[in-house]
Gaussian input, Z-matrix of N, CA and C with variables (Angstrom, degrees):
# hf/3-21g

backbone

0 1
 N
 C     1     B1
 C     2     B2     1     A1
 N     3     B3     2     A2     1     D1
 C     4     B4     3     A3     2     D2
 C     5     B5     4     A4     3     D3
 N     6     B6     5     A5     4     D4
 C     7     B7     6     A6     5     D5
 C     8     B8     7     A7     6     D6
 N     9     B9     8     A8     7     D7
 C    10    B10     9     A9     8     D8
 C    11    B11    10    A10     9     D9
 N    12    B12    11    A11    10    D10
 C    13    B13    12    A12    11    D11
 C    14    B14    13    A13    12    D12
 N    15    B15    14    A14    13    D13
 C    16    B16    15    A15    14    D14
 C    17    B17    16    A16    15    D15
 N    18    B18    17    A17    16    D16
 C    19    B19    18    A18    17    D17
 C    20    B20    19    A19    18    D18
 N    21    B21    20    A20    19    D19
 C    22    B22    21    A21    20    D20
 C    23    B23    22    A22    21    D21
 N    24    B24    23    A23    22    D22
 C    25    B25    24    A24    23    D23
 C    26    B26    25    A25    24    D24
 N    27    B27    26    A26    25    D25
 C    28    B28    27    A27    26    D26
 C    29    B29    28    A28    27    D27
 N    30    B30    29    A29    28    D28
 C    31    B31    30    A30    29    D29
 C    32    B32    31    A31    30    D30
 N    33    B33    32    A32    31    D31
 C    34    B34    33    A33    32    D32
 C    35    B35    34    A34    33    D33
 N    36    B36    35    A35    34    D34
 C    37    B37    36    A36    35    D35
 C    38    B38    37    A37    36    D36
 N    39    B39    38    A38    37    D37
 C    40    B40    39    A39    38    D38
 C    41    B41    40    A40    39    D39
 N    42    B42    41    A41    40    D40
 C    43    B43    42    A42    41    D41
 C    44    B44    43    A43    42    D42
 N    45    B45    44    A44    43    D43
 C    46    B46    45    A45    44    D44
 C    47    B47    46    A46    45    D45
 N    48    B48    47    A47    46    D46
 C    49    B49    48    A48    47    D47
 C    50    B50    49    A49    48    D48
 N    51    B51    50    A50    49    D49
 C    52    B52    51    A51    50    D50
 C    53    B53    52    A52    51    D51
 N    54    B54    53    A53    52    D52
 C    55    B55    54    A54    53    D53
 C    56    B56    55    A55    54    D54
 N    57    B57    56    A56    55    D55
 C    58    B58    57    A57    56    D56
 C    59    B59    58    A58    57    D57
 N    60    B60    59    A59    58    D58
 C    61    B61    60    A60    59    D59
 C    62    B62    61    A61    60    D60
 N    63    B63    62    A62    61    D61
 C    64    B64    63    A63    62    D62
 C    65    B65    64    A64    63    D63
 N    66    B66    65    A65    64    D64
 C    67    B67    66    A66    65    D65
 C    68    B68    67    A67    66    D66
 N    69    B69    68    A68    67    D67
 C    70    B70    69    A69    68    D68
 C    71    B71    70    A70    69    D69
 N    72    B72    71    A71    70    D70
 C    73    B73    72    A72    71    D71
 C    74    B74    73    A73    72    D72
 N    75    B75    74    A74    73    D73
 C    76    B76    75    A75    74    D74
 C    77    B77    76    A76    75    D75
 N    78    B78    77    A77    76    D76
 C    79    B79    78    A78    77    D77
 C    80    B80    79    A79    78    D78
 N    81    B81    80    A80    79    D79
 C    82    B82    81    A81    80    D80
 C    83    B83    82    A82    81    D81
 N    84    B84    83    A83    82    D82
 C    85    B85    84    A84    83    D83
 C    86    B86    85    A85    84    D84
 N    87    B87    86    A86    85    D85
 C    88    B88    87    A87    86    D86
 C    89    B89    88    A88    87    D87
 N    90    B90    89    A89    88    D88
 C    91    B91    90    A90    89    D89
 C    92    B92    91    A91    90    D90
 N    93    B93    92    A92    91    D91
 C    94    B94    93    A93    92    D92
 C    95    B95    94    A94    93    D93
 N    96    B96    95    A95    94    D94
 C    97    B97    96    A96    95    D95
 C    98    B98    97    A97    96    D96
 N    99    B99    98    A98    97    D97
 C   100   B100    99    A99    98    D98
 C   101   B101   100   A100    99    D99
 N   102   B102   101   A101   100   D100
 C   103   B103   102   A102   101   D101
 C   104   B104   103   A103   102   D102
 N   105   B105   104   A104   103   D103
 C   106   B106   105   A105   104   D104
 C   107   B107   106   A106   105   D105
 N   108   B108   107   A107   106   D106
 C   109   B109   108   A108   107   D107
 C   110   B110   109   A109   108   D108
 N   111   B111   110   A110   109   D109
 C   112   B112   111   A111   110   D110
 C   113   B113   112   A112   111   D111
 N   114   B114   113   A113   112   D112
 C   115   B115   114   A114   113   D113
 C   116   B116   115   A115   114   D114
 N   117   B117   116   A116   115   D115
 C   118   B118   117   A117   116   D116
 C   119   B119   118   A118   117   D117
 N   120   B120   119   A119   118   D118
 C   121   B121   120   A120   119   D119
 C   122   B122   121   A121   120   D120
 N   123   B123   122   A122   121   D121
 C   124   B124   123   A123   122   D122
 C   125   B125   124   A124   123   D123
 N   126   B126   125   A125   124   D124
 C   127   B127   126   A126   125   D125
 C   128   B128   127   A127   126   D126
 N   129   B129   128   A128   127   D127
 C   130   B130   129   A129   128   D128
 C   131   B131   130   A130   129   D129
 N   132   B132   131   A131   130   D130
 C   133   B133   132   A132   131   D131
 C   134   B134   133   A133   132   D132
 N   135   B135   134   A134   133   D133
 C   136   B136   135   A135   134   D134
 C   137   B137   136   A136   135   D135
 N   138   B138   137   A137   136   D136
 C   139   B139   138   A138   137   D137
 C   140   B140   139   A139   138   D138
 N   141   B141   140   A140   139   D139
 C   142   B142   141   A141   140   D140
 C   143   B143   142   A142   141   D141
 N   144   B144   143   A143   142   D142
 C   145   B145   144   A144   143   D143
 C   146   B146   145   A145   144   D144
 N   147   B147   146   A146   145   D145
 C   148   B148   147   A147   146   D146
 C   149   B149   148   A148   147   D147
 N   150   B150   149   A149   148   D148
 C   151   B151   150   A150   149   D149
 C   152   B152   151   A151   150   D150
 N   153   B153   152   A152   151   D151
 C   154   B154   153   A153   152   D152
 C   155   B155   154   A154   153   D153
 N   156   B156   155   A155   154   D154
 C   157   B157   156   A156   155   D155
 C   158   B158   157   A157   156   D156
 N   159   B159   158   A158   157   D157
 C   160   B160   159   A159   158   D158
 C   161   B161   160   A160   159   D159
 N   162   B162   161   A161   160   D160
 C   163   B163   162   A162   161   D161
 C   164   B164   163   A163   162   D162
 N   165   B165   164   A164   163   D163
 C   166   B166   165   A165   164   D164
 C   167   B167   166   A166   165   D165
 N   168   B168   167   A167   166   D166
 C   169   B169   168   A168   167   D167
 C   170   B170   169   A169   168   D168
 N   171   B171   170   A170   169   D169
 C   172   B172   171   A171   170   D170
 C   173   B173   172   A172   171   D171
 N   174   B174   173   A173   172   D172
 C   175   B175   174   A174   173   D173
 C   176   B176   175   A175   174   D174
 N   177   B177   176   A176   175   D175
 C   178   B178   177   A177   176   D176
 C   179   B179   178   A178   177   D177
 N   180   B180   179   A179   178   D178
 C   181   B181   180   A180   179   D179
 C   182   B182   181   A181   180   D180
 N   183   B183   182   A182   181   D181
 C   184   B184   183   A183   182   D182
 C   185   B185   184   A184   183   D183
 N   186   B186   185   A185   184   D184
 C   187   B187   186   A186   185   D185
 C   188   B188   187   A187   186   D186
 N   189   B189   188   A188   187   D187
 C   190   B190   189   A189   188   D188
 C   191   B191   190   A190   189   D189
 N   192   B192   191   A191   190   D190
 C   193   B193   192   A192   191   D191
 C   194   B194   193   A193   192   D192
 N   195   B195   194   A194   193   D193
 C   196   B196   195   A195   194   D194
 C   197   B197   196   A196   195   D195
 N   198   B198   197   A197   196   D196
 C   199   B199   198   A198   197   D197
 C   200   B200   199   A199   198   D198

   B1=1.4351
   B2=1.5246
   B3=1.5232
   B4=1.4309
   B5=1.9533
   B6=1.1871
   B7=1.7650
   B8=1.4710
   B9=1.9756
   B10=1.2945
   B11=0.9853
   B12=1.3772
   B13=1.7570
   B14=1.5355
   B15=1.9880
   B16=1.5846
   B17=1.3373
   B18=1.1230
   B19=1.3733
   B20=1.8335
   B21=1.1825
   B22=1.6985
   B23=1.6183
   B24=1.2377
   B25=1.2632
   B26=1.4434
   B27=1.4451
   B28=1.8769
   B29=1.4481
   B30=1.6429
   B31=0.9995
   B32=1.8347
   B33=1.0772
   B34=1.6043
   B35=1.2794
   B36=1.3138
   B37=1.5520
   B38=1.7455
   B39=1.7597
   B40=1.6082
   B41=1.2938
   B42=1.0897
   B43=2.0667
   B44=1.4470
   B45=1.2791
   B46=1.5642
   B47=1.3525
   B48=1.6833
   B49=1.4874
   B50=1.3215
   B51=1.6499
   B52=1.3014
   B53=1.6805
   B54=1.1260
   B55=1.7146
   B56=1.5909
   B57=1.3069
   B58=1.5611
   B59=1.6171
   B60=1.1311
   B61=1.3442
   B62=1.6368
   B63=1.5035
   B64=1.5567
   B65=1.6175
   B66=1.3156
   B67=1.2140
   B68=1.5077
   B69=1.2216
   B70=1.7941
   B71=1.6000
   B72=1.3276
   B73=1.1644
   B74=1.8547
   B75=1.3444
   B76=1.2665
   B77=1.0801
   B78=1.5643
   B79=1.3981
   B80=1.3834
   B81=1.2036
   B82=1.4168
   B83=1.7866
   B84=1.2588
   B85=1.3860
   B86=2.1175
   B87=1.0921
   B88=1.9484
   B89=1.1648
   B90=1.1281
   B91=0.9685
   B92=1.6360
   B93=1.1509
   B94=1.4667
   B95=1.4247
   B96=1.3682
   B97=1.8022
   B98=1.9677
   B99=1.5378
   B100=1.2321
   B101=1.6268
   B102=1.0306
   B103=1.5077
   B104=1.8286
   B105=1.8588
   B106=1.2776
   B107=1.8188
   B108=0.8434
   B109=1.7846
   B110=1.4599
   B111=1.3376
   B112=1.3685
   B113=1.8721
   B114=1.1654
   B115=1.6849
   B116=1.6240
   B117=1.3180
   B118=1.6638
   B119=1.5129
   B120=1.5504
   B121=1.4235
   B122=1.2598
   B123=1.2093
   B124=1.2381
   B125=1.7884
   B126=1.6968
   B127=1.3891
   B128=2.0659
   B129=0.9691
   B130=1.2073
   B131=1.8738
   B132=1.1340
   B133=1.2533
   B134=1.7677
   B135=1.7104
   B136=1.6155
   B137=1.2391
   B138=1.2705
   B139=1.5281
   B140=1.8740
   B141=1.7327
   B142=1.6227
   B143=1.8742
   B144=1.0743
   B145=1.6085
   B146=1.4323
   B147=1.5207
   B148=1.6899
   B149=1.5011
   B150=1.6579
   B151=1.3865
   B152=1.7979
   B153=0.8552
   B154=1.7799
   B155=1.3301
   B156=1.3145
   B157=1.4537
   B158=1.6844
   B159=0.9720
   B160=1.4876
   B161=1.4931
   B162=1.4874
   B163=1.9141
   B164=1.6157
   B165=1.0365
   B166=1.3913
   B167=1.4303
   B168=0.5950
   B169=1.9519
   B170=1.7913
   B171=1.2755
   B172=1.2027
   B173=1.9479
   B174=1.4627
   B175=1.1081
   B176=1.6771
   B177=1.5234
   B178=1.4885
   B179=1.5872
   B180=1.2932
   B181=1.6661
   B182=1.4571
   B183=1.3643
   B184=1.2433
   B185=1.4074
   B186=1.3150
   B187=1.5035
   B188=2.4907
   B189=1.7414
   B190=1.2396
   B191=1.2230
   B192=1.2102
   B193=1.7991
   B194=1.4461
   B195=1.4933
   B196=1.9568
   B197=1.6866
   B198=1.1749
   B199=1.4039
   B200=2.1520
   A1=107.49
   A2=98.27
   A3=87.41
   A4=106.12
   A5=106.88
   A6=97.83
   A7=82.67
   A8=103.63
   A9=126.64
   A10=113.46
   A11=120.30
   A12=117.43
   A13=107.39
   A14=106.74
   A15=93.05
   A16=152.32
   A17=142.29
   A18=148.70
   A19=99.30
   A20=124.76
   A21=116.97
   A22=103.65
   A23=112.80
   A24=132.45
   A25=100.70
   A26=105.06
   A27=112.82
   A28=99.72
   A29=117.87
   A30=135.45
   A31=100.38
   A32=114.35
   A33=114.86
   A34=118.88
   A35=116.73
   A36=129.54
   A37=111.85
   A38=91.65
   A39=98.44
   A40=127.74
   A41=128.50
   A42=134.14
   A43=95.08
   A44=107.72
   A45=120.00
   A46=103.21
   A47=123.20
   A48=109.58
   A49=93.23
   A50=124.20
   A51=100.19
   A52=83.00
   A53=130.61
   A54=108.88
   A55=122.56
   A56=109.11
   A57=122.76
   A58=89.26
   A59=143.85
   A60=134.04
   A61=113.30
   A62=110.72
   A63=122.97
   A64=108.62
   A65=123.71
   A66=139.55
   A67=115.36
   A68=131.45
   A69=124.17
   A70=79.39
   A71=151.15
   A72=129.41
   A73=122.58
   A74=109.11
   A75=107.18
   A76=103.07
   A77=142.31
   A78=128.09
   A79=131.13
   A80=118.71
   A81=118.63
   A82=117.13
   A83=118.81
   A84=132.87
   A85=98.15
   A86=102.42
   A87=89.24
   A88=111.35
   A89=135.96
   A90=157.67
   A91=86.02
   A92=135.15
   A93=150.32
   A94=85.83
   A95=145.50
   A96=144.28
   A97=90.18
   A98=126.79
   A99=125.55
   A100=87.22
   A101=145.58
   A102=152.35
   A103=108.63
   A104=109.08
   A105=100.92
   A106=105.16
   A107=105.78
   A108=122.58
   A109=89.43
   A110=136.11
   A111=108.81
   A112=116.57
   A113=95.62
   A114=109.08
   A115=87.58
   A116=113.20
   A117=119.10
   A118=115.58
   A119=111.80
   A120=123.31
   A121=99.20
   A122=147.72
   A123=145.95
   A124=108.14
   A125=97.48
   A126=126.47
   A127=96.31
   A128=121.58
   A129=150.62
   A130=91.30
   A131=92.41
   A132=95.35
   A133=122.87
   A134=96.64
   A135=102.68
   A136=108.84
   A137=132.23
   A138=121.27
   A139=132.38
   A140=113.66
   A141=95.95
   A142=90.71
   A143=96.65
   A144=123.63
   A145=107.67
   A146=97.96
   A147=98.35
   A148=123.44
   A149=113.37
   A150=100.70
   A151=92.71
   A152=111.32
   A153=119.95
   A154=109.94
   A155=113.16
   A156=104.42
   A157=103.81
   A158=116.90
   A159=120.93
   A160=113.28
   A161=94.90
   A162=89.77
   A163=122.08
   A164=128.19
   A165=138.50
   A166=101.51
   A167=140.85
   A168=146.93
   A169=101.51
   A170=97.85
   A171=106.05
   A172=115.80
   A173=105.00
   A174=100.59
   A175=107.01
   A176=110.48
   A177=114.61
   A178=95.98
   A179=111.74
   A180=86.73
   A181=115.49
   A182=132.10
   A183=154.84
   A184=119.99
   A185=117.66
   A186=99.79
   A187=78.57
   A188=88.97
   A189=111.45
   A190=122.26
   A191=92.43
   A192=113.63
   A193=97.72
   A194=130.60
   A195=117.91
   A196=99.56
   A197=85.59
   A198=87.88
   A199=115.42
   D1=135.71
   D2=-175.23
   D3=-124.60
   D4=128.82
   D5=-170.51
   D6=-117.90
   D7=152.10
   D8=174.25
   D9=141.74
   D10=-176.01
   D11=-168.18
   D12=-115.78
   D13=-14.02
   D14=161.87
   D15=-62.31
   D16=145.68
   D17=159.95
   D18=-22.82
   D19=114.15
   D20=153.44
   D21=-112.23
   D22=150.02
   D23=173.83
   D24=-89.56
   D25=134.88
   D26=-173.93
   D27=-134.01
   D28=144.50
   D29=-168.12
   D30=-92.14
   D31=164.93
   D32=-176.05
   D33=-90.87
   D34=36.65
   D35=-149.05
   D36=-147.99
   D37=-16.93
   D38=172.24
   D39=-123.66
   D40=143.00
   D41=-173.99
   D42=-59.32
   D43=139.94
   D44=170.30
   D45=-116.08
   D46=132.38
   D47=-173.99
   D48=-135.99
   D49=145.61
   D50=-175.25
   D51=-122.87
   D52=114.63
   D53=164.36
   D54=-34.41
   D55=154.46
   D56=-177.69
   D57=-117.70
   D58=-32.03
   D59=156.20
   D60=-155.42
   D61=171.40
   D62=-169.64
   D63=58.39
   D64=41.42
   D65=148.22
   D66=30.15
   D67=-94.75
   D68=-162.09
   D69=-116.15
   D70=-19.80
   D71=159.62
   D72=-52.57
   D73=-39.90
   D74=-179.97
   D75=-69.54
   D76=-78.92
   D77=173.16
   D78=-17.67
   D79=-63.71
   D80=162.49
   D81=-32.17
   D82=-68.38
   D83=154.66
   D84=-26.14
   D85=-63.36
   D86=-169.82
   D87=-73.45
   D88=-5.22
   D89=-139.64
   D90=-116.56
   D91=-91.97
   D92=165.35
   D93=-27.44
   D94=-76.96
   D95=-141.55
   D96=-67.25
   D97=-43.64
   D98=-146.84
   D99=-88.44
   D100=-28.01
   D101=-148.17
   D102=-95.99
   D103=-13.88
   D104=-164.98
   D105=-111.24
   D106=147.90
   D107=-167.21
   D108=-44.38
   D109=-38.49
   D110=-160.34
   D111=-82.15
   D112=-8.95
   D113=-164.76
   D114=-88.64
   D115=-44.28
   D116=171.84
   D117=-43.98
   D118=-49.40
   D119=-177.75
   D120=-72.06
   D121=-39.28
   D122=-139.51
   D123=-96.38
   D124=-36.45
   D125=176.60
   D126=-60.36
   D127=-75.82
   D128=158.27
   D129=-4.99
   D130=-72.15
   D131=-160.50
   D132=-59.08
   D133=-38.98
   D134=177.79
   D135=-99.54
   D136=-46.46
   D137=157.92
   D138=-18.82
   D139=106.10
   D140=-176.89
   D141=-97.15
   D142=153.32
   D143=160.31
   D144=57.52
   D145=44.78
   D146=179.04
   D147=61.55
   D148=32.65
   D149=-161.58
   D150=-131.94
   D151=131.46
   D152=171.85
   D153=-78.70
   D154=131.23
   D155=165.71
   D156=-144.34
   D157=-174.57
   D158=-164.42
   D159=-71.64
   D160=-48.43
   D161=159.54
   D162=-43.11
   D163=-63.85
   D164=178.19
   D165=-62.09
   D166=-47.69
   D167=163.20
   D168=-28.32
   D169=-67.77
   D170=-163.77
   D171=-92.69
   D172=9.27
   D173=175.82
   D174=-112.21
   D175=23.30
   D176=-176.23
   D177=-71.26
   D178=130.67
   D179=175.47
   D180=-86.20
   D181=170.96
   D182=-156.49
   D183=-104.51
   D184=98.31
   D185=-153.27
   D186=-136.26
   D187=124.17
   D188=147.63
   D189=-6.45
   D190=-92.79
   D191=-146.95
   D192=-66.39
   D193=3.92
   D194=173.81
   D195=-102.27
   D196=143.53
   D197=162.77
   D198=119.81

């Protein structure tokens, strides 16, 4: 996680998330949701050919209680 107001250079290989509110708490929180076996399985499942894309990004579902 990276917090600050500089420019970082990102490779094409990693999720960029910017919160829309609750700042380094929400990250932390995706951070905890992206790290647990089921978001892995789930990734697994809609993802073709090993490739992430924003659909599958955004169809991780959102679950509370991590984080």
């Amino acid at each position: 996680m990276i917090v600050g107001e500089a420019d970082v250079a990102v490779e094409n290989h990693l999720i960029v998330a910017t919160p829309i509110r609750n700042g380094v708490a929400a990250c932390r929180k995706l951070l905890a949701l992206l790290s647990t076996p089921e978001t892995s399985e789930h990734l697994n499942r809609v993802i073709r050919c090993r490739h992430l894309t924003t659909g599958a990004v955004a169809s991780i579902p959102w679950r509370d209680d991590v984080g």
